[in-house]
C-alpha positions in Angstrom: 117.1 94.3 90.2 113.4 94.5 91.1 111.4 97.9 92.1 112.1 97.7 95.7 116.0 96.6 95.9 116.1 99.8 93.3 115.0 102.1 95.9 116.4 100.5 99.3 119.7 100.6 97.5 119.3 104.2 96.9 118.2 104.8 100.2 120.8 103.2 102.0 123.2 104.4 100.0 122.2 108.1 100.1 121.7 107.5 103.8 124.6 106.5 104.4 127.0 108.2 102.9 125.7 111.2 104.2 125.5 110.3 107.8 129.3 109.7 107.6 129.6 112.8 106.1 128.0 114.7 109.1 130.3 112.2 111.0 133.5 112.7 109.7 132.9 116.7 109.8 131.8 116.8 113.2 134.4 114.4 114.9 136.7 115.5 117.4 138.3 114.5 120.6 134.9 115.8 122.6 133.2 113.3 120.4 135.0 110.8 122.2 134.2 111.7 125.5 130.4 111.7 124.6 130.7 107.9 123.3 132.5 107.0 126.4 130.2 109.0 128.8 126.5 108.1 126.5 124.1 106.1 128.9 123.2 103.3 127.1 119.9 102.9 128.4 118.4 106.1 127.1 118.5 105.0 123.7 117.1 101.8 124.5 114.3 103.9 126.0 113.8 105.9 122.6 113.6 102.9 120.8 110.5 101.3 123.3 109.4 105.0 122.4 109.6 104.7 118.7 107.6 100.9 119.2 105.3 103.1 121.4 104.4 105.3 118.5 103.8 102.8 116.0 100.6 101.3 118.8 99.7 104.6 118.7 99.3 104.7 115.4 97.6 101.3 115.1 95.1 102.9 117.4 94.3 105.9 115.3 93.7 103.4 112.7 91.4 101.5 114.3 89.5 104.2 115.7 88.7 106.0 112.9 88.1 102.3 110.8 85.6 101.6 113.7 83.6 105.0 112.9 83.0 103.7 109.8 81.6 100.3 111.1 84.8 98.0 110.9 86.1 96.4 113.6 90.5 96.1 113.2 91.6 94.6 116.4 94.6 96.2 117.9 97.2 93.5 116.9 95.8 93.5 113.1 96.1 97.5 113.1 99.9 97.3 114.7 101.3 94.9 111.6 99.2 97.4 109.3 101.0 100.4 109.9 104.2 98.6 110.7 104.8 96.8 107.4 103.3 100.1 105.2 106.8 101.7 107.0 109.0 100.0 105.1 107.9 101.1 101.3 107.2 104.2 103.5 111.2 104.7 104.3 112.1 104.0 101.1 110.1 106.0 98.4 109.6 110.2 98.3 107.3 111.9 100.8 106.6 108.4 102.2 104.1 107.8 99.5 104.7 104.0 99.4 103.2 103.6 102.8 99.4 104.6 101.8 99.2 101.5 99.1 100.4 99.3 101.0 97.8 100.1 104.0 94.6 100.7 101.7 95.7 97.2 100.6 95.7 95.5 103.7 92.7 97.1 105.3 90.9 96.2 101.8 92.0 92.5 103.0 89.9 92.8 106.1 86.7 93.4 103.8 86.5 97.4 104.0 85.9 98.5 100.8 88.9 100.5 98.8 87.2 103.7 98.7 86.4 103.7 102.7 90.0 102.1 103.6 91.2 104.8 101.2 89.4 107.8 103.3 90.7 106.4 106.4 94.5 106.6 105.2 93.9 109.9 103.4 92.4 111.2 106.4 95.4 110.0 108.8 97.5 112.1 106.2 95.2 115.2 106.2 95.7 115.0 110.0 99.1 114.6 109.9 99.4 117.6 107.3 96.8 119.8 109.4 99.3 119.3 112.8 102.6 120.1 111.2 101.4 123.0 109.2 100.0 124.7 112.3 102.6 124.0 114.3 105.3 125.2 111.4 105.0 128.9 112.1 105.1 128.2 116.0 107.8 126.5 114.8 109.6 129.2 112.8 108.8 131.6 116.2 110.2 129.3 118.6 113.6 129.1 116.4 113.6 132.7 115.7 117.0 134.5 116.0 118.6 131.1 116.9 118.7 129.5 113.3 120.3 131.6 110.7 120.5 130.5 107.4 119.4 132.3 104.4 119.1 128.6 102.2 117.4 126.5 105.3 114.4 129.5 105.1 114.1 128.8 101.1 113.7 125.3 101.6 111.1 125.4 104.6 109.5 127.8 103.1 108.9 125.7 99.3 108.5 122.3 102.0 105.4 124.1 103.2 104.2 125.2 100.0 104.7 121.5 98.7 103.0 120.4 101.9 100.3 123.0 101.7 99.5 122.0 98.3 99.1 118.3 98.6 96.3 119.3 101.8 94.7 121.7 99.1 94.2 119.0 96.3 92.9 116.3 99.1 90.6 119.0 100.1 89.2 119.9 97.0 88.9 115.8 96.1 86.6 116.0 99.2 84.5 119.2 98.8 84.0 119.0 94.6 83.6 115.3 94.2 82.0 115.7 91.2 85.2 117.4 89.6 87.3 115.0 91.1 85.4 112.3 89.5 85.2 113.9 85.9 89.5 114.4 86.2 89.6 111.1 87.8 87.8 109.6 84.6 89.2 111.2 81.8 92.9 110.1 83.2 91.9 106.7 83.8 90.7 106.8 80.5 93.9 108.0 78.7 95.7 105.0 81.1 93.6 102.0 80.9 94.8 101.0 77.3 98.5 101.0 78.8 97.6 98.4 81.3 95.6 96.0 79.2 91.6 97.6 79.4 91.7 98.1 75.4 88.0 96.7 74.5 84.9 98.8 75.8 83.8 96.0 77.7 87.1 96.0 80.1 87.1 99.8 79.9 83.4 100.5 81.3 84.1 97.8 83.8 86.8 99.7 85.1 84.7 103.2 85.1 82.0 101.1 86.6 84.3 100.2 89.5 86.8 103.3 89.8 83.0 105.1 89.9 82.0 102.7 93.0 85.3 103.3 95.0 84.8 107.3 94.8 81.5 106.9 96.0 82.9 105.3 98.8 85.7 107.4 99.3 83.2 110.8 99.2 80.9 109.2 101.4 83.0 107.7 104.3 85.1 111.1 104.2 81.7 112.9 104.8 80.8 110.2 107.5 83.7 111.4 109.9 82.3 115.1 109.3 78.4 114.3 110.1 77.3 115.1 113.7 77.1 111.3 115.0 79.9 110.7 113.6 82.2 113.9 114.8 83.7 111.8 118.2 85.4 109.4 115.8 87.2 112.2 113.7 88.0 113.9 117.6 89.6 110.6 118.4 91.0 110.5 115.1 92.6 113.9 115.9 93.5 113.3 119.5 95.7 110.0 118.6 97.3 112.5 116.3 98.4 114.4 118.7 99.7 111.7 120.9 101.2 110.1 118.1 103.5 113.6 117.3 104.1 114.0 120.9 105.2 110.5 121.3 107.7 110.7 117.8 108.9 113.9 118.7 110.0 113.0 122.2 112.6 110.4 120.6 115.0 112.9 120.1 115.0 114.8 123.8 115.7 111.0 124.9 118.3 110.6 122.6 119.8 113.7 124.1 119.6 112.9 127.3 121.2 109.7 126.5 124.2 112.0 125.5 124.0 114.1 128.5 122.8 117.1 126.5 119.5 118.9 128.4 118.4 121.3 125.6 115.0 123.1 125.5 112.3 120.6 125.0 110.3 123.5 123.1 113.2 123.9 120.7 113.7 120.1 120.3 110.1 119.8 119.1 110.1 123.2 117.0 112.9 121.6 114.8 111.5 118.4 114.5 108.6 120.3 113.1 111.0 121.9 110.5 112.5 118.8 109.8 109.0 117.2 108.8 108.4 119.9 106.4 112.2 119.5 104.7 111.6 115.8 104.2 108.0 116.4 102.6 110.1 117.7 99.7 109.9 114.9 97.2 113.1 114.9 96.1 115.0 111.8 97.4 113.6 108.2 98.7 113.1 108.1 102.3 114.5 111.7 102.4 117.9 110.1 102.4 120.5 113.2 102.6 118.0 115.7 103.2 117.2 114.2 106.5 120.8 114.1 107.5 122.1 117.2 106.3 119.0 118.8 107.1 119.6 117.6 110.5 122.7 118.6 111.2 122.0 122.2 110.3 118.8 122.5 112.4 119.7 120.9 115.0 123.0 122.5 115.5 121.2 125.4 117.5 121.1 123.2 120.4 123.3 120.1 120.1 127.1 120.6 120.8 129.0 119.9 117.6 131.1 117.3 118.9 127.6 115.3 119.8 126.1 116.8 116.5 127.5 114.0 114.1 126.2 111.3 117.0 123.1 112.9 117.7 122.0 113.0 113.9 123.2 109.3 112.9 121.3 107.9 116.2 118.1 109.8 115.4 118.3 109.0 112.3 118.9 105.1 113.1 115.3 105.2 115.3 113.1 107.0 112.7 114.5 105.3 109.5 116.6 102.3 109.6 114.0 100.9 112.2 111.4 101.4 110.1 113.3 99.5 107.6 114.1 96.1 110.1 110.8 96.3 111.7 108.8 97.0 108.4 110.6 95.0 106.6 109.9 92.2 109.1 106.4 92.6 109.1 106.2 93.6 105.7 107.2 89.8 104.3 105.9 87.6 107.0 102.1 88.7 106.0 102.3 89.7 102.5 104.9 87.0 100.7 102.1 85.4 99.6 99.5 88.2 98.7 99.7 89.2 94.6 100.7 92.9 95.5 103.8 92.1 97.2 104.8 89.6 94.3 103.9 92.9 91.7 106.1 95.0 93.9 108.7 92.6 94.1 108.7 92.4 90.1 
């Protein structure tokens, strides 16, 4: 079984079994009456949504590629992030999704260090937004959720989350550490992976030194005064992009003919973000579910609870899976770093 039938099969698995977990303990004769009574054209709304977001997200892509001088038209940027979602759904934290985009936009001629500061900066942004809007967050929900467990595990997800914006950070302020740590691991790796004679090993300093350059220097780019509209872009097509993903849900509600607090729908949305940052299962399979059903059980009715999860859940994971998955092998069947990951 290669690498990424290992992990969809775990996913799905996970997934799955959990959502008919939250199913089976949710059911009752009111869940009837919600299936029979659900307008059917809500959800197909919150599906154009969750299409929406991925253009929006092919737009912050290609306006912070174009700030460093490379032109991504918007189709090219649209099957970029699309087919990064489906390693994305599949592996902890979503950290299958960067490769796979660095890759691509490396494919368009940017060089790996400057299509590696664009992704890493879409991830700083994304990091920045949900860890200031966690504690707003936390307010919003306060006296509403009680549960002494959920609070542990926010509270380590932001940590976790708080930590990985930290080392990024520091890779950007101290390049010069970063490249000495950089060095002496590949160093200690390159004779696993072939690079045993000096002549290999200093071509691959040579070039891991080249790509930090890069990286350092196009990171710096979006920061310099000329440069700062591109990085306000950048951060304004973040904000668009959350308000788009987040609004899924509240459609999905309305779909179910529940009208809850649009503040409160967002707020745990926000929470739920920071509980699938935990690294602990691929594509946050269980966690997401479970997660779900505790969260959003301030404001979902719990014969719709079981529904609401399982439908949510279909839009922001098991589409990313059909439409990444799509995209993902009609444009990279034939590139060597599908065939690797297929191995």
């Amino acid at each position: 079984m290669n690498k990424l039938k290992k992990w969809l099969v775990i996913s799905l698995f996970i997934s799955l079994m959990s959502g008919l977990a939250v199913l089976a303990l949710t059911f009752d004769t009111g869940t009837i009456y919600g299936l029979l009574s659900m307008r059917p054209e809500y959800i197909v709304a919150a599906a154009g949504i969750r299409i929406l977001s991925y253009v929006v997200w092919g737009m912050r892509m290609r306006g912070m590629c174009r700030t460093l001088g490379y032109n991504v038209s918007i189709a090219r940027s649209f099957e970029i992030v699309t087919s990064s979602t489906l390693a994305a759904a599949v592996t902890p934290s979503s950290m299958g999704g960067e490769p796979i985009r660095i890759h691509l936009l490396h494919m368009d001629k940017i060089p790996l260090g400057k299509a590696s500061a664009v992704v890493l900066g879409e991830r700083l942004l994304d990091g920045i937004v949900i860890l200031f809007l966690a504690p707003l967050s936390l307010y919003v929900l306060k006296g509403i959720m009680e549960d002494p467990d959920m609070d542990t595990l926010l509270v380590a997800a932001a940590f976790f989350l708080l930590g990985v914006l930290l080392l990024v950070l520091y890779a950007v302020w101290k390049p010069e550490a970063t490249r000495v740590m950089t060095m002496f691991f590949v160093k200690r790796i390159a004779p696993f992976v072939g690079a045993r004679t000096d002549a290999k090993l200093e071509h691959i300093m040579l070039k891991v030194d080249s790509e930090l350059e890069n990286f350092h220097s196009s990171i710096f780019l979006f920061l310099t005064s000329e440069k700062r509209k591109g990085l306000l872009v950048g951060v304004l097509n973040t904000l668009l992009l959350w308000t788009v993903d987040f609004s899924i849900l509240y459609v999905i509600l309305l779909g179910l003919n529940q009208y809850p607090d649009p503040l409160v729908v967002i707020a745990s949305q926000v929470l739920m973000l920071l509980l699938m940052a935990i690294p602990a299962t691929p594509g946050a399979s269980g966690i997401a579910e479970f997660g779900a059903t505790t969260i959003f059980s301030v404001f979902v009715s719990s014969s719709l609870l079981g529904i609401t999860v399982v439908v949510w859940r279909a839009l922001t994971f098991y589409m990313n899976l059909l439409v990444g998955g799509f995209v993902s092998f009609r444009i990279l069947k034939d590139t060597e770093i599908m065939k690797k990951f297929l191995r």
